[in-house]
C-alpha positions as CSV (number, residue, x, y, z in Angstrom):
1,X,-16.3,2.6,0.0
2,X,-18.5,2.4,-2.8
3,X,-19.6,-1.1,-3.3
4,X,-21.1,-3.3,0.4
5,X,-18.5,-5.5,1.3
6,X,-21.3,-8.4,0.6
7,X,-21.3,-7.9,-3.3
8,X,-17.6,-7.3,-3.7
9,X,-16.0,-9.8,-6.6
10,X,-12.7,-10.9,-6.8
11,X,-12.5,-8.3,-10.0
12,X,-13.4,-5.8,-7.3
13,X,-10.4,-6.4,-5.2
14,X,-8.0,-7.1,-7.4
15,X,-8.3,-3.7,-9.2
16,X,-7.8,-2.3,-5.9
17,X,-4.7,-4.6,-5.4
18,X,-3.6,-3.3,-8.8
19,X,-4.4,0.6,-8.3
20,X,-2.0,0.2,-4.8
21,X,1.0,-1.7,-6.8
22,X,1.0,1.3,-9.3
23,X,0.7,4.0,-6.1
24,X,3.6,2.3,-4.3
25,X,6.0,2.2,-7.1
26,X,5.4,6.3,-7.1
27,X,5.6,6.4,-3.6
28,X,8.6,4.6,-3.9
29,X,10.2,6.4,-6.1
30,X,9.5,10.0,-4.9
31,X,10.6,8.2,-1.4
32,X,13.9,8.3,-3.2
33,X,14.0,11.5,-4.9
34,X,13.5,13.3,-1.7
35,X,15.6,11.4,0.1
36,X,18.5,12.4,-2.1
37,X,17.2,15.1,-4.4
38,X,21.2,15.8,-5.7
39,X,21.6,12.2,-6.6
40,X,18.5,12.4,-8.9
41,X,19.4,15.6,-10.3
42,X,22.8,14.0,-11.2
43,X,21.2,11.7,-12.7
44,X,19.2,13.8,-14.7
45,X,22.0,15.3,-15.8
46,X,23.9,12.3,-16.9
47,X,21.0,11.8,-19.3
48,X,21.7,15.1,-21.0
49,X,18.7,17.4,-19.4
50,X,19.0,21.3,-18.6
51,X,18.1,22.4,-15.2
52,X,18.3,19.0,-13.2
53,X,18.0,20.2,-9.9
54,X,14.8,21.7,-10.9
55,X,13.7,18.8,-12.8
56,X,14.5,16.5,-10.3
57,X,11.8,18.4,-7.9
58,X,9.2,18.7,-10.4
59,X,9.5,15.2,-11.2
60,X,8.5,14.2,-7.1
61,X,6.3,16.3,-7.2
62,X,4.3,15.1,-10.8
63,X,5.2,11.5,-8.8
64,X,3.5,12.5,-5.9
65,X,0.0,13.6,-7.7
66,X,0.2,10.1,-9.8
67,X,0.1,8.2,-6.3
68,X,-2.6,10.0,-4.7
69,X,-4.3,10.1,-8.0
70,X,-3.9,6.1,-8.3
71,X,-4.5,5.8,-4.8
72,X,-7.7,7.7,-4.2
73,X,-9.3,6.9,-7.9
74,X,-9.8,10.3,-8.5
75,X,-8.9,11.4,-12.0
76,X,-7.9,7.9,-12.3
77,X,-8.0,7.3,-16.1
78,X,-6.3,10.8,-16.6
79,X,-3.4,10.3,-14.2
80,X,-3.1,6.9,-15.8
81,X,-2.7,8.2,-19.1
82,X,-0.2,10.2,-17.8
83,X,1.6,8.1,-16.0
84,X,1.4,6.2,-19.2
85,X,3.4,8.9,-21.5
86,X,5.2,9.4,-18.3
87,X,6.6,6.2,-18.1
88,X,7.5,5.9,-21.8
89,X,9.2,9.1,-21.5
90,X,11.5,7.8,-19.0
91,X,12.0,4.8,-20.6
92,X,13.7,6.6,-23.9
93,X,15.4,9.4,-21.7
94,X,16.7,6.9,-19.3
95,X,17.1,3.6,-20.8
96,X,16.6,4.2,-24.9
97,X,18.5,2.3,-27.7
98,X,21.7,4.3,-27.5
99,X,22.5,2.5,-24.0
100,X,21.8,-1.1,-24.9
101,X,25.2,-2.0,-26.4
102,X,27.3,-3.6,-23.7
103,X,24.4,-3.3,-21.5
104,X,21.7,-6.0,-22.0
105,X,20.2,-4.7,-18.6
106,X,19.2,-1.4,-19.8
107,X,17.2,-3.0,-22.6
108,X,15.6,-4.6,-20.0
109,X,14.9,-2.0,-18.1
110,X,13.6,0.1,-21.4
111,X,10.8,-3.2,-22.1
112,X,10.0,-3.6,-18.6
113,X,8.4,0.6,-19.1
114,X,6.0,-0.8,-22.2
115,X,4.9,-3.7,-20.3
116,X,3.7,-1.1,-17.2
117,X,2.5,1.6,-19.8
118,X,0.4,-1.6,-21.1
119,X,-0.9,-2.1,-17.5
120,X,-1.3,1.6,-17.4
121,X,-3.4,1.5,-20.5
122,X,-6.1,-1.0,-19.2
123,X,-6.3,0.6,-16.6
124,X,-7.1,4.2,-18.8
125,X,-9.9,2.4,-19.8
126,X,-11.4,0.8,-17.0
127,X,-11.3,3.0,-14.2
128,X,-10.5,2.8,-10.8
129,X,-13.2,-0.2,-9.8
130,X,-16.1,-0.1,-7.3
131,X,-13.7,-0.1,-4.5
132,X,-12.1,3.1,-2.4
133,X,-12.7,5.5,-5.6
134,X,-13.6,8.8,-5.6
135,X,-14.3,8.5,-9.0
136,X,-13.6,12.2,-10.0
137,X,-12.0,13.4,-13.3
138,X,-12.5,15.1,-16.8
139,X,-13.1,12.3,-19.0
140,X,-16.0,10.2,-19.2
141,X,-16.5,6.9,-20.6
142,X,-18.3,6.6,-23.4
């Protein structure tokens, strides 16, 4: 722990509640993956992509560096901004423009990525907090 648990803030705490949301949803979702790697490669496929098995594996695996990443703080504002073009990636691939017709959900699902790349974003630029970070990576703040 960086900070004493005497001058911790409220800000303090809640980027740490914030840095754990954004590891869980990875966690979750390589949770998933693993636990049926054909059923995400088939749905890799469905999308259009080459090699889904493969993709499928690599994806858990970029998914499991982004948790510990978020988790641990370190390289925190790089795995965020990853996560970031990550996440909009998905959201075209997955949920883009040519699915929304007869299917208000999946323009849903396509807004619901900008409004985590936005949470992604702020958190890009303010790090990982006093709290549990390691506080490790390749860019600085100015």
């Amino acid at each position: 722990m960086n900070a004493s648990p005497a001058k911790l803030t409220w800000m303090d705490i809640a980027i740490l509640v914030a840095r754990l949301i954004f590891a869980a949803i990875f966690v979750m979702a390589t949770a998933f993956k693993f636990a049926d790697i054909n059923g995400t490669a088939g749905y890799i496929a469905s999308a259009g992509f080459p090699f889904p098995v493969l993709l499928a594996w690599l994806a858990a695996f970029f998914e499991v560096a982004l948790a510990v990443c978020l988790l641990s703080g370190a390289y925190f504002t790089e795995a965020a901004l990853l996560t970031g073009a990550y996440v909009i990636f998905l959201a075209f691939a997955f949920h883009g423009p040519a699915l929304w017709e007869g299917n208000q959900a999946e323009f849903g699902f396509f807004i619901d990525h900008f409004t985590f790349m936005a949470g992604l974003l702020y958190a890009a630029v303010h790090g990982p907090g006093r709290l549990w970070a390691l506080r490790h990576g390749i860019l600085q703040r100015a």
